[in-house]
C-alpha angles and dihedrals in degrees: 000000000000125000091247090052102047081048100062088039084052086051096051088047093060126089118258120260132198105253116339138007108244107211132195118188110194129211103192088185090062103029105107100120085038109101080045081064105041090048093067098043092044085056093059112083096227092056099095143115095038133159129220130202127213124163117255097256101077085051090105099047099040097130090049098043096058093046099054085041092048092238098116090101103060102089093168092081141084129209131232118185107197135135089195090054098043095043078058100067092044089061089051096036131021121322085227135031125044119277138172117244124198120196131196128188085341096308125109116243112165130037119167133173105249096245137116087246086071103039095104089059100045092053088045088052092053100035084059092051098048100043127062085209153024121198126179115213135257092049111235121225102203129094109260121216114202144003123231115166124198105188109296082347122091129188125210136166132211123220092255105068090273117131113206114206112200125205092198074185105072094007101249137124141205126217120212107198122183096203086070116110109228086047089054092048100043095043089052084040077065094037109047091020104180087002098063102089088062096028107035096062086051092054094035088063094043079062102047088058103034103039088185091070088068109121112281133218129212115213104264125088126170117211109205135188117300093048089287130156117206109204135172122224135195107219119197104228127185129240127198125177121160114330092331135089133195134180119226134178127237141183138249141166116217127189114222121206101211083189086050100041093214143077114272099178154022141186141203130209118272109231099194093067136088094276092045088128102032120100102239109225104181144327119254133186114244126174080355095290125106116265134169126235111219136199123226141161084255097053130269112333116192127219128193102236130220112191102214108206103194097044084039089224136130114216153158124300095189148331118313116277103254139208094045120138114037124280116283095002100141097046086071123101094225099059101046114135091013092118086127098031091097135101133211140201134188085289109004144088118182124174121214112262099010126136099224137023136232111245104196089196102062088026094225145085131279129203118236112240085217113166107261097260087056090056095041093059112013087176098090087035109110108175124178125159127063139192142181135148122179097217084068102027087215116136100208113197133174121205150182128215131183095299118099107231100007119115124198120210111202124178126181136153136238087300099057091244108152112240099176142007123179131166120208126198120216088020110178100240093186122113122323143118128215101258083188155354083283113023139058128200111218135166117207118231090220103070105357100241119132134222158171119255128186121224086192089099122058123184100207133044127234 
């Protein structure tokens, strides 16, 4: 019997359980930090009903095995021995290392290294399984655009410049607002330098009087470690040359401490590097590093970005990615004037009503395994969530075509050869992101309350 196969057998022999099945694979020859662990999930209430596999092997020395490993005391566990099961979850996870495994519906969702490094994420994971709904205090009562999760944390925007930072943990948010004071004066410090005590009160005045010269913000914000955000913003600065005067947008890139609660740098753009004369938009994660999305005459180009903290400049690390929109894309009639009209992912970019996506971990395009009528007209294609992980080599898109209310769900692999497509009907098009090859998290802008939702179920068929 295969390992796959026993797996599914061991699964159906298992009791069901409400929501998810929690999994531990141990690995006893690299535990010892393990009972450490243990001791602060078994600690959280929704941490319960959870299965833990051992190879078959240990069977005959449990009792001992859990004492010498200190896991004697937790009494909320069971217990599989099994070398198909736990070969298994090293194919899906790492070959070596303890890690916890959470499986919906018989796909893996979850997978996550057994370490208090980790622990945050574990008990968010869970926490998302166990709950229908998550939903941070005090209720807001604005209209929310985006979804961008960084492990228990979510960022999300208002249409107003105001940038909304989520715990899913403990159910709080932060709210970063421009129009502080502290925030105005900080960003146009960055900004003048020496020259703000002559320049910023002028500015500060131009505001007062034209609220729309406030500072904007471009969706696209990058939390880093240390609890960090990473955000661009678009300054209004003043021009006067002769008798005349004239009002023109930057860009900078500021670094937010949520433990903080304040601002603690900003950059300005080098212009001595290779986007010297490119507008910056936002910043993005790709291949989990920071990079800058840039406007030009010829589309988006993408630069890898070093924050240099003594010249207080943000600049190039290296040339643009290249060979990312499809060839030709922007000599089309139908996607003139789409330049922003795109959406990434960790390790996607993938351009509105374009036949193939930009994978950055295999630094290539993909052709799109879109159904025959898409690729034969891409003008009625609007597609705006991406997905892909390495660990399961799934690209994961969601799509609209010609028909109001009706969302389309396509996976494929490296090869472009199409492994799943579903429609749905009343699909809640709100904010959300694709938190895997089978999920989405989404909040509803109704009552603020946030959610997991499966794409494993469509309701039409295409």
């Amino acid at each position: 019997m295969t390992a796959r196969l026993f797996f599914i057998f061991t699964l159906v022999s298992i009791p069901k359980l409400s929501g998810a099945k929690v999994f531990i694979k141990l690995d006893v020859q690299d535990c010892a930090k393990c009972s450490m662990v243990l001791s602060e999930l078994s600690e959280a209430s929704l941490f319960e009903n959870v299965f833990v596999v051992v190879p078959q092997s240990y069977a005959a020395e449990e009792v001992i095995m859990k004492r010498e490993l200190g896991l004697d005391k937790f009494t909320n566990f069971t217990y599989r021995f099994s070398d198909s099961l736990f070969q298994f979850f090293q194919t899906v996870g790492r070959a070596h290392g303890s890690e916890v495994l959470i499986i919906r519906e018989g796909k893996v969702v979850f997978v996550s290294p057994l370490e208090l490094g980790y622990l945050n994420k574990i008990l968010f994971n869970i926490k998302l399984d166990k709950m229908a709904t998550i939903c941070p205090a005090p209720v807001l009562s604005k209209y929310l655009e985006g979804v961008s999760q960084f492990g228990h944390h979510v960022i999300s925007q208002d249409r107003y410049n105001n940038v909304f930072v989520f715990d899913l943990l403990i159910n709080k948010y932060h709210e970063i607002r421009m129009d502080k004071k502290e925030n105005l004066e900080f960003l146009y410090k960055g900004l003048y330098r020496e020259h703000f005590n002559e320049r910023y009160p002028i500015m500060k005045k131009i505001i007062e009087e034209t609220p729309k010269f406030k500072p904007s913000i471009y969706w696209g914000s990058v939390l880093i470690k240390g609890e960090k955000i990473v955000m661009s913003y678009l300054p209004w600065d003043f021009n006067v040359e002769g008798g005349d005067s004239s009002v023109s947008v930057t860009s900078m890139i500021l670094v937010y401490d949520l433990k903080k609660e304040k601002f603690i740098s900003a950059y300005n753009k080098d212009l001595k590097c290779a986007f010297a004369d490119k507008d910056l938009m936002k910043v993005v994660r790709l291949k989990n590093q920071l990079y800058g999305k840039f406007s030009t005459s010829n589309g988006p180009m993408f630069y890898a970005l070093a924050l240099d903290s003594k010249r207080q400049v943000f600049t190039a690390r290296g040339d643009a990615l290249q060979h990312i929109y499809p060839q030709n894309y922007f000599k089309s009639t139908i996607n003139e004037g789409t330049g922003n009209l795109l959406t990434t992912s960790n390790y996607t970019i993938l351009m509105r009503r374009g036949d193939s996506i930009y994978s950055a971990f295999h630094d290539k395009l993909i052709r799109i395994p879109y159904p025959a009528d898409v690729l034969a007209d891409l003008s009625k294609l609007h597609n705006g969530f991406t997905y892909f992980n390495p660990k399961e080599g799934v690209f994961a898109i969601l799509y609209k075509y010609d028909i109001k209310n009706t969302v389309y769900y396509l996976s494929f692999n490296e090869k472009g050869e199409r492994i799943d497509l579903r429609g749905f009907i009343g699909f809640d098009s709100g904010s959300f992101e694709i938190i895997n090859p089978y999920e989405l998290l989404l909040i509803d802008n109704k009552t603020h309350c946030f959610s997991r939702k499966s794409l494993l179920h469509g309701n039409i068929l295409k």
